[in-house]
FIZA-481538 format. One line per 4 residues: number of its first residue (from 1); for each residue x, z, y of C-alpha. Coordinates in steps of 0.1 Angstrom, whole numbers, plus 5000, padded with zeros to 4 digits. Example, Ala and Ser with C-alpha at 12.3 -4.5 7.8 and 13.67 -1.06 7.14 Angstrom:
2
1 = 5123/5078/4955; 5137/5071/4989 .
This chain:
208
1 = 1687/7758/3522; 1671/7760/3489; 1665/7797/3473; 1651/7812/3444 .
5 = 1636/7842/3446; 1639/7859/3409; 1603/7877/3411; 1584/7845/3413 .
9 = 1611/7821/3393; 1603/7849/3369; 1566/7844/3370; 1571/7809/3366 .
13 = 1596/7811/3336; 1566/7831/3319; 1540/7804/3324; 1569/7775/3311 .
17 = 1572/7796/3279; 1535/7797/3274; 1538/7760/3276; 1566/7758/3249 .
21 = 1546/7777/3228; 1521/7750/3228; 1552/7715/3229; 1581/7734/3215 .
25 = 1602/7703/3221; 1604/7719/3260; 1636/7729/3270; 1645/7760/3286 .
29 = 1639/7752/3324; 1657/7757/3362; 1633/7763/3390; 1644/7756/3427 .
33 = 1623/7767/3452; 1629/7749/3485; 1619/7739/3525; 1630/7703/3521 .
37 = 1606/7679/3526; 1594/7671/3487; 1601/7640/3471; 1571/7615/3464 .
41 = 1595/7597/3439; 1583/7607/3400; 1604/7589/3382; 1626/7601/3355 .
45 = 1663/7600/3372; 1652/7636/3387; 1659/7654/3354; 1694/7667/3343 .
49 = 1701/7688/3314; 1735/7696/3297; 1744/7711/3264; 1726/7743/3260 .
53 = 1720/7747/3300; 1680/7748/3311; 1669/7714/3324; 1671/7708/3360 .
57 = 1650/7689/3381; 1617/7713/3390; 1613/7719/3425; 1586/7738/3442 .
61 = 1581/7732/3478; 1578/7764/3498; 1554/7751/3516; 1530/7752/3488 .
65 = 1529/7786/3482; 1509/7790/3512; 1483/7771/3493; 1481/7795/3468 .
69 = 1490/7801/3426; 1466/7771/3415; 1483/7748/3440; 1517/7761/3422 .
73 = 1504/7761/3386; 1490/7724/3387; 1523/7719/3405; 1544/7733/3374 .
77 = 1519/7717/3347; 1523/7681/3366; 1562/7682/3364; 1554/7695/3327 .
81 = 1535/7662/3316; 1566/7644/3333; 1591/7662/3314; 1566/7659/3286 .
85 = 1578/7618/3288; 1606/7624/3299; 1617/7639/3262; 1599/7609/3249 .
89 = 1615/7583/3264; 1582/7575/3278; 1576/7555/3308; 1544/7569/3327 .
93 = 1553/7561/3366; 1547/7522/3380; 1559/7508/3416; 1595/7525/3415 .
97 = 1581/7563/3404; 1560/7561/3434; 1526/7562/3411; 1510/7572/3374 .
101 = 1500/7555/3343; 1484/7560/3320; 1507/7574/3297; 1512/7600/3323 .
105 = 1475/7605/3320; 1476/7619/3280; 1502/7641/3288; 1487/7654/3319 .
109 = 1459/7663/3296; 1480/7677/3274; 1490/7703/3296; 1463/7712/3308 .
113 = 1455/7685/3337; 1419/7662/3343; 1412/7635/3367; 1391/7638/3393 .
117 = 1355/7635/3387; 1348/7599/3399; 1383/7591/3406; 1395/7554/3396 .
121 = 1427/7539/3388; 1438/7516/3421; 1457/7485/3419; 1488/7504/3419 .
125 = 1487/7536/3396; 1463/7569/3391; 1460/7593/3419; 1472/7635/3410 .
129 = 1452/7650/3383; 1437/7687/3391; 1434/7715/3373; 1411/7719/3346 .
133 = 1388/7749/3336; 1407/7753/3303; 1435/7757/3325; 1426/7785/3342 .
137 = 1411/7803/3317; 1448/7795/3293; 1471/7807/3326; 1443/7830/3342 .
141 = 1468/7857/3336; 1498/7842/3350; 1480/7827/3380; 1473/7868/3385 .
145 = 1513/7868/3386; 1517/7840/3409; 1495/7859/3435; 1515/7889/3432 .
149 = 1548/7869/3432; 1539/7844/3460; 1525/7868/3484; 1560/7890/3478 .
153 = 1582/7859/3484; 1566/7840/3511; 1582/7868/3540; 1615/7853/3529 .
157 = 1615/7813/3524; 1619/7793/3550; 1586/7771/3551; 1588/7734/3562 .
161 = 1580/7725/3598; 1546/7720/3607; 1552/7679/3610; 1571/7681/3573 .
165 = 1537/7703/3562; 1509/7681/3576; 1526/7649/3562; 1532/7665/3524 .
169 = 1495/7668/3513; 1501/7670/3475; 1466/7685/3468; 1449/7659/3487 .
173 = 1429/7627/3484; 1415/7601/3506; 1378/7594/3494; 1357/7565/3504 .
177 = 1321/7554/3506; 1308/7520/3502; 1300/7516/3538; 1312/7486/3555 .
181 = 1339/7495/3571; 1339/7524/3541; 1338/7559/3557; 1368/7578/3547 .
185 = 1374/7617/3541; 1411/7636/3534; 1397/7668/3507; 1414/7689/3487 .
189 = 1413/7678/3449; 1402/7714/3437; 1371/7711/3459; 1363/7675/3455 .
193 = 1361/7687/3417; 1336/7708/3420; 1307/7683/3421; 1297/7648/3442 .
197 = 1299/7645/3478; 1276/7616/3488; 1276/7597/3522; 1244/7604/3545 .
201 = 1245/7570/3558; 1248/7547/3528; 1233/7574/3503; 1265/7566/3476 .
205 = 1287/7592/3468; 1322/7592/3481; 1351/7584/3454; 1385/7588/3454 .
């Protein structure tokens, strides 16, 4: 069943209002917190708002508080760039909501969201941005909150079963080399960030 524990929905309703501060056309927002297995569908149709009630539509797996307050922030600041569209009337998903654009792309930077160092659009959309420096530095107090809050609410979510968790790998990319066949690598986008990995055998660096 889906909860929402109030001491981090709280902590993430202070990091939203920072970011309508900066796009005041944000609306007041609804965050669920649930142990379903997540969506992989980015379209638009997820978003419901009514009147004067907060927009719906944000979920946070459970399972992704055990990867910690960046994995949530980037989280929070990709739905953001979405919702960021969304009010636009801006298409930024291709093949069904199933992959970015680049109108995604701006707003993701927007919010506070970079590509991947080396990583290049594929024939069917733009893999996850990351979190940028600027980021951190901008939220470094409310990723402080997100610790705090995550570590008190994980004792009481139920977290997805470990088949649901080891196929949702939203911090994740497959990298290549140019070996023939290309050697491939599964790695955490924060850490495939941080500088070039490059293949031993054929000497070029491994891209997303």
């Amino acid at each position: 069943m889906p909860t929402s524990p109030g001491v981090l929905t709280n902590a993430l309703a202070h990091t939203w209002a920072k970011l309508q501060a900066d796009h005041p056309i944000l609306p007041d927002i609804l965050v669920t917190i649930s142990a379903s297995q997540p969506s992989s569908d980015h379209g638009p149709d997820r978003w419901r708002k009514e009147g004067d009630e907060p927009l719906t539509g944000i979920v946070v797996d459970a399972g992704l508080l055990t990867d910690g307050s960046e994995a949530v922030l980037t989280h929070v600041l990709h739905e953001c760039a979405h919702v960021l569209n969304w009010l636009r009337n801006t298409k930024d998903t291709t093949m069904r909501g199933l992959y970015h654009n680049q109108r995604y792309l701006a707003a993701a930077e927007e919010v506070g969201l970079v590509m991947p160092e080396g990583a290049e659009r594929t024939s069917k959309g733009y893999a996850d941005p990351i979190l940028s420096d600027g980021a951190r530095e901008r939220f470094a107090e409310d990723l402080k909150a997100l610790d705090s809050a995550i570590a008190q609410t994980l004792p009481y979510v139920t977290l997805p079963t470990p088949t649901n968790r080891s196929s949702r790998t939203p911090d994740r990319l497959t990298v290549e080399c140019k070996c023939t066949p290309p050697r491939k690598l599964r790695i955490s986008q924060t850490v495939f960030a941080q500088g070039p990995i490059r293949c031993e055998v054929c000497k070029s660096l491994f891209t997303a």
